[in-house]
C-alpha positions as CSV (number, residue, x, y, z in Angstrom):
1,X,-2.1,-13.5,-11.7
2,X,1.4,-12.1,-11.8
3,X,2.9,-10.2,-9.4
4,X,6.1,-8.5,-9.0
5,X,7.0,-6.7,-5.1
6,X,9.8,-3.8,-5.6
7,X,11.3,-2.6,-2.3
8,X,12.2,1.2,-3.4
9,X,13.3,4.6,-2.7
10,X,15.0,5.6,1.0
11,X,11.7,4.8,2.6
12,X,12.0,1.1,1.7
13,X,7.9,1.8,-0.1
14,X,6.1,-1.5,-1.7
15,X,5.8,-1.5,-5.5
16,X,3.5,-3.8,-7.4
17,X,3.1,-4.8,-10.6
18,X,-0.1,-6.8,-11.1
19,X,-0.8,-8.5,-14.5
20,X,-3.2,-11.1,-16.0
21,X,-1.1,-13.9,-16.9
22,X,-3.3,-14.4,-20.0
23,X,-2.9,-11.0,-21.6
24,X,-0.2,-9.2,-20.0
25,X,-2.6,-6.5,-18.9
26,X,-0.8,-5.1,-16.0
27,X,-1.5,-2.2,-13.1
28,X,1.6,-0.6,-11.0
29,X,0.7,0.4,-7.5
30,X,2.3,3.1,-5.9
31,X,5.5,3.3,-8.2
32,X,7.2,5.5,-5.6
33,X,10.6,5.9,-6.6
34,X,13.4,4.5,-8.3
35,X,11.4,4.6,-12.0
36,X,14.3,3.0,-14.3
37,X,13.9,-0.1,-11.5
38,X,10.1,-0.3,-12.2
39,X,10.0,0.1,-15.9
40,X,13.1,-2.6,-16.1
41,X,11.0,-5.2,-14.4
42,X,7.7,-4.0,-16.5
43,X,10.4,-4.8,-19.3
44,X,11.2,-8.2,-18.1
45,X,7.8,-9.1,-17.3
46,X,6.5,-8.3,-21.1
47,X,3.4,-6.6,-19.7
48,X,1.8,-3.6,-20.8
49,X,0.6,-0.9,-18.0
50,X,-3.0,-0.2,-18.6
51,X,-2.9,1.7,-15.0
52,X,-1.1,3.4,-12.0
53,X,-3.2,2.9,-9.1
54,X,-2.0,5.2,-5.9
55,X,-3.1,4.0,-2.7
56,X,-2.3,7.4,-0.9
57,X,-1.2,10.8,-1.5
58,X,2.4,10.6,0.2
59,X,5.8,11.6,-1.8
60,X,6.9,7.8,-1.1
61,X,4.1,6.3,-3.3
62,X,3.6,8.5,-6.2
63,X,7.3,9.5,-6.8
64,X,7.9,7.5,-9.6
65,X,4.3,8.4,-11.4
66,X,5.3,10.6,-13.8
67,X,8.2,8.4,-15.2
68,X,6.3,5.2,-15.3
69,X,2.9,7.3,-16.8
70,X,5.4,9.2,-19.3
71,X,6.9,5.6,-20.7
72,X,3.6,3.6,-20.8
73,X,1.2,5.8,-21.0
74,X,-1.1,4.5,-18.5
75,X,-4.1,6.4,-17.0
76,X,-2.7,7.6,-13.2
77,X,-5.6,7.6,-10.9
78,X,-5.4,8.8,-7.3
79,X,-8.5,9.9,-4.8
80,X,-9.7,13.3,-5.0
81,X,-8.8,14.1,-1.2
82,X,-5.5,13.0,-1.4
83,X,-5.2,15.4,-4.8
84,X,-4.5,18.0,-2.5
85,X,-1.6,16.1,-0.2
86,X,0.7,15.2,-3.4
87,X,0.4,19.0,-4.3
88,X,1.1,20.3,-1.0
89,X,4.5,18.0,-1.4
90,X,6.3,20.0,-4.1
91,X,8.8,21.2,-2.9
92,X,10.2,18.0,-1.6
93,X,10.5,16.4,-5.0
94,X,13.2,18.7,-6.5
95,X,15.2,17.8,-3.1
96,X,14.8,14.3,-3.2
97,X,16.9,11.8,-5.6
98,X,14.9,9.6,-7.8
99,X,11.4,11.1,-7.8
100,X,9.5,14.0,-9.5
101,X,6.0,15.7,-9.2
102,X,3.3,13.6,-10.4
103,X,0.9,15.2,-13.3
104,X,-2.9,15.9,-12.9
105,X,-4.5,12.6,-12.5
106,X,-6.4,11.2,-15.2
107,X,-9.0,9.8,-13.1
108,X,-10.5,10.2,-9.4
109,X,-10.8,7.1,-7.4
110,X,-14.2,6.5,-5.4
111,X,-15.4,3.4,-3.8
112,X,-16.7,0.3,-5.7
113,X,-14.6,1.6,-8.5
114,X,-13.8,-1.9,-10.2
115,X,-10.6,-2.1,-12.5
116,X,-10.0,-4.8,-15.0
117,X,-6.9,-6.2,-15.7
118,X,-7.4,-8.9,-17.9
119,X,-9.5,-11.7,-16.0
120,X,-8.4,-10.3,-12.9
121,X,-10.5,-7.5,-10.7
122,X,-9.2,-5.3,-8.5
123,X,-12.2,-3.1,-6.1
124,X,-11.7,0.7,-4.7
125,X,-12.3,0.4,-1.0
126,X,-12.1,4.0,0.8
127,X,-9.9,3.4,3.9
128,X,-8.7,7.0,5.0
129,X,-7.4,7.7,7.9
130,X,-3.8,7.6,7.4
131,X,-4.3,10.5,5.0
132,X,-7.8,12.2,4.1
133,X,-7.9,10.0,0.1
134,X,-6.6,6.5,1.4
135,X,-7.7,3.8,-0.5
136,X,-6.9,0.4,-0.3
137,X,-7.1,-2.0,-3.8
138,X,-9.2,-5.5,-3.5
139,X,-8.5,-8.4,-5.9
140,X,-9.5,-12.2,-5.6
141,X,-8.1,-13.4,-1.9
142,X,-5.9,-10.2,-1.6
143,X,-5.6,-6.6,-0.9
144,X,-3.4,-4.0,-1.3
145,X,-3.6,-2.1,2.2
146,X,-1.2,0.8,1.5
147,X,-0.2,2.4,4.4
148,X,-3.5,1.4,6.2
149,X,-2.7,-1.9,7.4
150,X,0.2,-3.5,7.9
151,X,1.7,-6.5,9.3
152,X,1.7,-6.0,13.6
153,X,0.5,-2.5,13.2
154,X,-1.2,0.6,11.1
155,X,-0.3,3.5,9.7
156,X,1.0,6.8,11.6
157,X,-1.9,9.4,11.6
158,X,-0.2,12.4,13.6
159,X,0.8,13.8,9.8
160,X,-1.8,16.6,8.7
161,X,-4.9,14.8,7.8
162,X,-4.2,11.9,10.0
163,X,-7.1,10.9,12.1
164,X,-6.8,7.6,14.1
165,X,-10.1,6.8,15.0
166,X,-11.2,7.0,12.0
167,X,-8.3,4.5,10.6
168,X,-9.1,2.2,13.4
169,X,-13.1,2.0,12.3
170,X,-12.3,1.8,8.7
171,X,-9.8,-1.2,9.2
172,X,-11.8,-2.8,11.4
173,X,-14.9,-2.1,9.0
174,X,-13.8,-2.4,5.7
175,X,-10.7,-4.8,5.7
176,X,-11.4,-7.3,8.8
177,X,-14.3,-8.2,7.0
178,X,-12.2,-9.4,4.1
179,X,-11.7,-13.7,3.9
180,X,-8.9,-14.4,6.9
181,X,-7.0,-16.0,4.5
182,X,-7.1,-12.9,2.1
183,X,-3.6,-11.9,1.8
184,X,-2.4,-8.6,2.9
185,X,0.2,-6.8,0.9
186,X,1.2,-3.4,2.6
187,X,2.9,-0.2,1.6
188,X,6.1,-1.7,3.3
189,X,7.2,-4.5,5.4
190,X,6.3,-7.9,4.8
191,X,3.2,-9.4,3.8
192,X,0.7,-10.9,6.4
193,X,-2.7,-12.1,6.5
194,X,-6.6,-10.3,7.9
195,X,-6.5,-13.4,10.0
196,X,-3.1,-12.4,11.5
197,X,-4.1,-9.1,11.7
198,X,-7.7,-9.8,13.0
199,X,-6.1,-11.3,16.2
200,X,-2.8,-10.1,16.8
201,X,-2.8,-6.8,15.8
202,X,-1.3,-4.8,18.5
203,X,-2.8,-1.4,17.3
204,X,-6.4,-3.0,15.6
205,X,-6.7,-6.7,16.6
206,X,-9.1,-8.7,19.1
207,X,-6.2,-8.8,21.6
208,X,-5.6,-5.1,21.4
209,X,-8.3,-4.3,23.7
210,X,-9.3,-1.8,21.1
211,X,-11.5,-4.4,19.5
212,X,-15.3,-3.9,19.9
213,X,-17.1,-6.5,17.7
């Protein structure tokens, strides 16, 4: 598998290009800004994007959608509740440098959704919480956690739509029983591991006191 992390945009948001070493196949996840930066390293990387897979609805991960969908003509897909959210957001993206309104999504995420990108898999897992559509992406000993999980803490859920105890259950739920060695890879920060996060997760972890096995 290839992968390619771009830090970009003022909110510092986690790009990723994943792509089947064997035949270039490639998804971008949450292209959130900067678009020239993206499509240069799709350009580097000789890979041709079959999708744009949004984890959430927020203006800092689907920023750059329209650009990237407009020069590869990938098929954008986003969950329904979240459809919504990135409308609601219009009139921040003729304010903000480097980002545009995304267009009607070609397809609605659900869970188990299964997307093939050459040998590689990656799974739809439903993890709202952090918005009403979150979803986080699954592949073979990683996930893409958006702004669900993240390394020492979760996402913020006092934006409209945010509901914390249903991001705690859905963490603890659907991504702490991932392999501990699965690797997380969040919407920004670092990367870390469900093991890490499993016990030292001040917000969602066994020593948080929040834990109930």
């Amino acid at each position: 598998m290839i992968l390619e992390t771009l830090v970009v945009g003022s909110f510092m948001e986690n790009t990723y290009i994943v792509a089947s070493e064997k035949t270039k196949e490639a998804a971008v996840i949450d292209p959130g800004a900067d678009s020239k930066k993206i499509l240069a390293s799709i350009e580097k990387l000789g890979v041709n994007v079959k999708y744009i897979l949004i984890t959430h609805g927020h203006i800092d991960h689907i920023g750059a959608v329209a650009r990237v969908k407009e020069a590869t003509g990938a098929t954008y897909a986003i969950h329904p509740n979240d459809i919504p959210l990135a409308k609601a957001q219009r009139g921040f993206f003729g304010a903000m440098p480097g980002v545009s309104e995304p267009p009607e999504p070609d397809l609605q995420l659900k869970e188990g959704d299964v997307f093939s990108i050459g040998e590689f898999e990656l799974k739809v897992v439903e993890t709202p919480g952090h918005t009403p559509g979150g979803v986080s992406f699954v592949g073979d000993g990683v996930v893409f956690s958006g702004d669900t999980l993240f390394q020492g803490s979760v996402g913020r859920t006092d934006f409209p739509g945010g509901d914390w105890d249903l991001l705690l259950d859905r963490i603890r739920t659907r991504l702490f029983v991932l392999p501990d060695d699965t690797v997380v890879l969040s919407g920004h920060g670092p990367e870390t591991t469900i093991k890490q996060e499993k016990l030292y997760n001040p917000f969602a972890g066994t020593k948080a006191k929040l834990w109930t096995p």
